[in-house]
N, C-alpha and C positions, 0 to 999 in steps of 0.2 A: 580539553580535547574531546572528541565526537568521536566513537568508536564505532562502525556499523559491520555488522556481518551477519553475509547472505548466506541463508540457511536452502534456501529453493524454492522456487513460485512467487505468491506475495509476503514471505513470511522471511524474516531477518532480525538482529539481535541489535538493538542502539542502546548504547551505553553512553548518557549525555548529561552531564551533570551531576555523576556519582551514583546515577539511578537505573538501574535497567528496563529498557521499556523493548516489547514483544510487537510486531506487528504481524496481524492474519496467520494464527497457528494454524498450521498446514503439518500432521505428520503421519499421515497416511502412506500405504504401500501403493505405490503403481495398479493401477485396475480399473474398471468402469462403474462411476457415480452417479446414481438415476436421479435426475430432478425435473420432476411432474412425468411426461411420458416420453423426457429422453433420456440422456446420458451424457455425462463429460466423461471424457478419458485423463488418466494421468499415468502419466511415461515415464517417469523419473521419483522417488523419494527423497524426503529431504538429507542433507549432508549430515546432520547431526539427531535421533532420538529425542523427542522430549524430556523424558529423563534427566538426558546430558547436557540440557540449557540449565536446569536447577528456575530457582525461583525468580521472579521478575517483579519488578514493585508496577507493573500494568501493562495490560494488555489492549495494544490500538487494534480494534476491531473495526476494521470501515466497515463492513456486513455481515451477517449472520445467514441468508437467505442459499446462499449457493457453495455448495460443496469445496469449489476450487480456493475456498476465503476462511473457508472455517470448514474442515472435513474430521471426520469420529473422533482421532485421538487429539485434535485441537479444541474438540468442546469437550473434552476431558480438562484438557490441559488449564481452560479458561476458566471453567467452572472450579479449578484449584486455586485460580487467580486471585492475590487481594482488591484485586480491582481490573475493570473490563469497562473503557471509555468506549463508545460505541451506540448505536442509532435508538430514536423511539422503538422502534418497532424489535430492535434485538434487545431491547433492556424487557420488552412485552413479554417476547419467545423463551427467551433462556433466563432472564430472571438473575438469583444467586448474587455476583459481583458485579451486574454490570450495571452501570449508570449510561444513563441516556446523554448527549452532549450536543447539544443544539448548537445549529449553526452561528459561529459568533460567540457563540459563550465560553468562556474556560475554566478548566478546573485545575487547581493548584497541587501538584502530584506531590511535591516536597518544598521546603522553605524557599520560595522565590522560583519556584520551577514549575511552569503553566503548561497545561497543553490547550489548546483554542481548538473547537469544532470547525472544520469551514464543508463549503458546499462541494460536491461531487457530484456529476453523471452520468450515471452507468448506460451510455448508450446515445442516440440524438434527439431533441428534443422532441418530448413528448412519451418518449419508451418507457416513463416512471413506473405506469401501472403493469408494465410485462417485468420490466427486472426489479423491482423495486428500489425501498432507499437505505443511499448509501450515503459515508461522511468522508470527507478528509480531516488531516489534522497540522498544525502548528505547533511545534514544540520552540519555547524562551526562557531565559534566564539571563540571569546579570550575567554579566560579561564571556555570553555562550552564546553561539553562532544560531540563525533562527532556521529550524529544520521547519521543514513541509514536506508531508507526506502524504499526498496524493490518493490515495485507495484505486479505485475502479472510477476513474476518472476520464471523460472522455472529449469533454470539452472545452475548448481554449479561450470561450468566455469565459468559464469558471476557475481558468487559471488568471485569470486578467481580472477576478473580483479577489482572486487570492493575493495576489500581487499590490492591488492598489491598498486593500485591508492591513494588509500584514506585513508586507515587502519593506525593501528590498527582502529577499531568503539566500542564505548563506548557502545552505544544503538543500537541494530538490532529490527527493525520495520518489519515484515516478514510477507506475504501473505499467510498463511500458512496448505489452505483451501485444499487440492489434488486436485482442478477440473479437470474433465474429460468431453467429449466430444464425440457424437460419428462419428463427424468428422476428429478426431482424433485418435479412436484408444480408445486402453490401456494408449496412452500419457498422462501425467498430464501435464496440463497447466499451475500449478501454484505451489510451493512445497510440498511435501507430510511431514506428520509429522516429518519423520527419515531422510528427504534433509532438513526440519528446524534445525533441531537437527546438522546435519551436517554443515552446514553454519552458525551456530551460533560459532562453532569449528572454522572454517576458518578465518572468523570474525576474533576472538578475542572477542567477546562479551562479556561484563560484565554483560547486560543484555538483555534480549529478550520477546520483547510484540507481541506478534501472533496476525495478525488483518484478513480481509478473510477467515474465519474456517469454519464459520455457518452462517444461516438463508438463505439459497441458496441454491435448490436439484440436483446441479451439482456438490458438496463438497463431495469427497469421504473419508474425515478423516476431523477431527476436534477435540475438548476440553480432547474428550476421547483416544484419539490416539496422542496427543502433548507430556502431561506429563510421558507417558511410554515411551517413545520415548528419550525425554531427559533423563530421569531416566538411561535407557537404556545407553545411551551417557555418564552418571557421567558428566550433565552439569543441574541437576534440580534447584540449588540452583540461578541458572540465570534466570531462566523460571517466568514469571509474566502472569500468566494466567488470563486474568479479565475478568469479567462480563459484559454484558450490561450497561452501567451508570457508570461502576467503574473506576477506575483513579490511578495510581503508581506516584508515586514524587521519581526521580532516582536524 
């Protein structure tokens, strides 16, 4: 069994093959987070304390570069980590536990339990040099359902090289917040409700937990724009929409 619980933002607890695995420690207070010479807002804290997770055998880090993925008490928390899977460029910056995981490659977190780098982009093509880089991840094991975990993911080729790679995917873990930006544009940075909806189709997904929706005032769709969305799709019956605190056993 596949335990997941949403903690708030990108950050949730997967429990998948005896092992606890952390994604994008987020445990900061509601407030404003200056990155270069603006700010993100966050509206909400997470439901649970770091503290109150206790230890995790790794922590899936899509990125290191923007607050909303990794804010103060979450580079605490990672730099406690025995291990922090996560990009060239955050293995560069923060150093300590974290290993760099290139795209394609996997590393075996416990006997027979692989996590895969795959690709992700934070934005449309070409935006690499404004947001920089980010990963997604694949987690496998013998006779365990094959999760994908999405990060700051924004494009539906990139789900369609994760799919043909790795697919079918039991679980899609999906960022599925619309961020926008106005250095950016109209571009979302991260999927909008109806590209979850659509990638969860791609997939194959049997099922799909949306994490990045809310508690951030760069999220232009969220909880209320997910379930019509899939509805819309004739894929709701996949859809696990959780709460703060609350947790699916897939």
């Amino acid at each position: 069994m596949t335990i997941i619980r949403y903690l708030g933002g990108p950050t949730a607890l997967i429990e998948f093959g005896g092992i606890r695995l952390l994604t994008d420690p987020t445990f900061d207070a509601p407030g404003d987070y200056p990155i270069g010479q603006r700010k993100l807002v966050k509206t909400a804290g997470p439901a649970l304390a770091a503290a109150e997770i206790g230890r995790v055998d790794a922590v899936l880090l899509s990125h290191d570069q923007h607050p909303d993925n990794l804010d103060h008490a979450g580079r605490a928390y990672a730099a406690q980590a025995p291990l922090v899977l996560s990009t060239a460029s955050a293995q560069e910056r923060l150093g300590g536990p974290v290993r760099a995981l290139a795209n394609w490659a996997s590393y075996e977190v416990a006997d027979g339990l692989s996590v895969t780098g795959v690709p992700a982009r934070h934005g449309p093509d070409g935006s690499e040099p404004v947001v920089g880089e980010v990963t997604g991840f694949v987690l496998k094991g013998e006779d365990l359902p094959t999760v994908y975990v999405s990060g700051d993911n924004a494009s539906l080729d990139v789900v369609r090289q994760v799919a043909d790679r790795c697919g079918p995917v039991d679980i899609a873990v999906l960022f599925a917040g619309g961020a926008q930006t106005p250095l950016l544009g109209d571009a979302f940075l991260t999927l909008p409700s109806a590209g979850a909806a659509e990638a969860a189709g791609i997939l194959g997904a049997r099922h799909v937990v949306p994490l990045h929706m809310e508690h951030w005032a760069h999220f232009t769709q969220g909880p209320d724009t997910l379930r019509p969305a899939f509805e819309k799709a004739g894929l709701a019956d996949r859809l696990h929409l959780l709460k703060p605190g609350e947790q699916v056993d897939l």
